[in-house]
C-alpha positions as CSV (number, residue, x, y, z in Angstrom):
1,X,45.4,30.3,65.4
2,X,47.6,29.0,68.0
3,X,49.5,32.4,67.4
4,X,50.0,31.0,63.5
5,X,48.6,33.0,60.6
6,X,46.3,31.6,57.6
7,X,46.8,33.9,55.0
8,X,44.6,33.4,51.6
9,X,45.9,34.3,48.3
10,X,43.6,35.1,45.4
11,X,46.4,33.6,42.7
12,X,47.8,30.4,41.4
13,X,50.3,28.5,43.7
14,X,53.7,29.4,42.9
15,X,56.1,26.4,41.6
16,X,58.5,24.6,44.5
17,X,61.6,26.3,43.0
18,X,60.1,29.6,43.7
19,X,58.7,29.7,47.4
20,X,60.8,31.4,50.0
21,X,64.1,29.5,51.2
22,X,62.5,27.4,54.3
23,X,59.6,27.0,52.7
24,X,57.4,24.5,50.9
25,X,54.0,23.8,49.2
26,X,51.5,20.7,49.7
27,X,48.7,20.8,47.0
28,X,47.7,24.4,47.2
29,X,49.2,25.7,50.2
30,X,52.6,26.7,50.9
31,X,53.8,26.8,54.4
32,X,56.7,27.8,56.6
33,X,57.9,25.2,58.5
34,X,56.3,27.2,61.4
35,X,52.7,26.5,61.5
36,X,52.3,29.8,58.9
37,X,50.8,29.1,55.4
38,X,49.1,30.7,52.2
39,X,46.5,28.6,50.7
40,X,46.5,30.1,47.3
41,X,42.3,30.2,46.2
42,X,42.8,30.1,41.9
43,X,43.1,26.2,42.7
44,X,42.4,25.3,46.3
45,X,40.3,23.0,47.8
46,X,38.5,22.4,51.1
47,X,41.3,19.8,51.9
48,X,43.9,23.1,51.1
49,X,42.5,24.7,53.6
50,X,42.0,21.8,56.4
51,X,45.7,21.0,55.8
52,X,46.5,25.1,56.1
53,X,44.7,24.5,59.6
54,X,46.6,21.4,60.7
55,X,49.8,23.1,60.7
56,X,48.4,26.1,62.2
57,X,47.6,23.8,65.1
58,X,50.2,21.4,65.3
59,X,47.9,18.4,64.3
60,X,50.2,18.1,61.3
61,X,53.8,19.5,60.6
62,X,55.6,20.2,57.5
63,X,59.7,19.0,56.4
64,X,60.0,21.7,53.8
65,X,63.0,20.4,51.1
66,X,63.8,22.2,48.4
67,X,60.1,23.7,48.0
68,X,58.6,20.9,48.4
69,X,56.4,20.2,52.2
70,X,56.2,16.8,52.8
71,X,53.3,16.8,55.9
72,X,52.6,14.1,58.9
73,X,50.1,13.7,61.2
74,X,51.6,14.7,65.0
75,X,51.0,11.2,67.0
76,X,47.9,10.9,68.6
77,X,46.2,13.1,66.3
78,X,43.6,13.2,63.6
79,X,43.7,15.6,60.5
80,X,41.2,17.5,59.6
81,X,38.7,15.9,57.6
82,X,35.8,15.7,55.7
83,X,33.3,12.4,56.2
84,X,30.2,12.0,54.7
85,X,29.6,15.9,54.2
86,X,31.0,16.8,57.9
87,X,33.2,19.1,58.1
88,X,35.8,17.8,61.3
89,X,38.4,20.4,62.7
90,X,40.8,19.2,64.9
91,X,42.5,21.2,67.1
92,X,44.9,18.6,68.3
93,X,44.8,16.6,71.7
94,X,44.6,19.3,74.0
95,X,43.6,23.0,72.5
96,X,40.1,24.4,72.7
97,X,39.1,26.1,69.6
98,X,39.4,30.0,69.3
99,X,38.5,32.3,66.6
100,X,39.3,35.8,66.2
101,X,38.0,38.9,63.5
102,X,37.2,42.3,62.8
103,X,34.0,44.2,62.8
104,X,31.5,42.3,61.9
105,X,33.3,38.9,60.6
106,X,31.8,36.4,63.8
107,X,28.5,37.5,63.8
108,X,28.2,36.8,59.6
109,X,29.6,33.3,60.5
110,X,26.8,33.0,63.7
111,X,30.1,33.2,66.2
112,X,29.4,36.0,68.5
113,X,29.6,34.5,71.7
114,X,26.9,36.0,74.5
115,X,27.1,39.6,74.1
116,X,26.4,39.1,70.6
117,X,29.3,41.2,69.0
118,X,32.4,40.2,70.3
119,X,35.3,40.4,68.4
120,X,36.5,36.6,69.5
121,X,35.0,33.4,70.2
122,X,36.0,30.5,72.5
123,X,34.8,26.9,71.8
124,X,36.4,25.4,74.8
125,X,36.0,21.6,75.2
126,X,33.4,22.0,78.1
127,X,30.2,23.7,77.4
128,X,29.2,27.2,78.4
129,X,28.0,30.6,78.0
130,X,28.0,31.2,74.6
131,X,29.1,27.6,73.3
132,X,28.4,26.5,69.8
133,X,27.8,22.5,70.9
134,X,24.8,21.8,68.3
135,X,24.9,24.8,66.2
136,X,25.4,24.7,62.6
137,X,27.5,26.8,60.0
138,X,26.5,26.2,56.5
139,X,29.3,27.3,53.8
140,X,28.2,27.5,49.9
141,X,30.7,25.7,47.5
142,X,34.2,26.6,47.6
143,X,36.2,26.8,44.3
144,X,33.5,25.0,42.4
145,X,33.0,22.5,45.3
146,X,30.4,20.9,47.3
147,X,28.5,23.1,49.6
148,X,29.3,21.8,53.3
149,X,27.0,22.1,56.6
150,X,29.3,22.0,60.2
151,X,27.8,20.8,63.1
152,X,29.7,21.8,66.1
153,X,29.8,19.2,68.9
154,X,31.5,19.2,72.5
155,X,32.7,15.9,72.3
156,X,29.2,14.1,74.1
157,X,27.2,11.7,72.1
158,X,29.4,10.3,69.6
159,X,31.0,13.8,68.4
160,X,34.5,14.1,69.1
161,X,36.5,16.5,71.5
162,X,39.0,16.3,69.3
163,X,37.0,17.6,66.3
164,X,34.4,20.0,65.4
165,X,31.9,18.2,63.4
């Protein structure tokens, strides 16, 4: 995303005093500083993994201090969020959505553009071939959580352009 990597770990989340110098952890994710983070799954959350996405975007940014990520919103942004059972991505004030995968990994999710098996997908902020504006992705619970419907808009209607809802 935004050339930043998500990585997900399938272990606890290390202490502060034992993430890489530069680096920090927030809840369940620890980050770089850069916009890179590991949202470690034995504990994470949905909220883990909206914040792993902010910083991945720029909609927040991490000051990493002896382990420890202390996170802001960038001005004139919105985190990530979820209201009322809406999942809301934001990719910041002026970035269209883009989401890249393997094989098969778009199509499973109900992302595969207008050829049907592309290997990438656009959600740009106008709609168009291939758009997503009213579709909806339905994920079961995560780590013992509530399962969660997104409802992509285009920013018409009430939904924002800033968010995916």
């Amino acid at each position: 995303m935004n050339g930043k990597t998500i990585t997900f770990s399938n272990g606890p989340t290390p202490a502060a005093a034992a993430v890489a110098s530069g680096s920090g952890v927030s809840g369940n994710v620890v980050n770089d500083g850069s916009g890179n983070s590991t949202v470690y799954l034995n504990s994470a959350t949905t909220a883990d993994v909206l914040k792993a996405i902010d910083l991945a975007t720029g909609v927040q940014t991490a000051v990493n201090t002896s382990g420890t990520a202390v996170l802001s919103v960038t001005a004139g942004d919105t985190a990530s969020s979820v209201v009322s059972g809406t999942l809301k991505i934001s990719t910041g004030t002026a970035t269209d959505l883009s989401i890249t995968g393997t094989g098969n990994a778009l199509s499973f999710l109900g992302l595969t553009g207008p050829t049907q098996n592309a290997t990438s997908f656009d959600a740009s902020r106008t709609a168009g071939a291939g758009g997503i504006n009213g579709k909806t992705l339905t994920f079961t619970s995560f780590n013992g959580g509530t399962a969660v419907n997104v409802t992509f808009g285009d920013g018409t209607g009430g939904s924002s352009r800033r968010s995916i809802s």
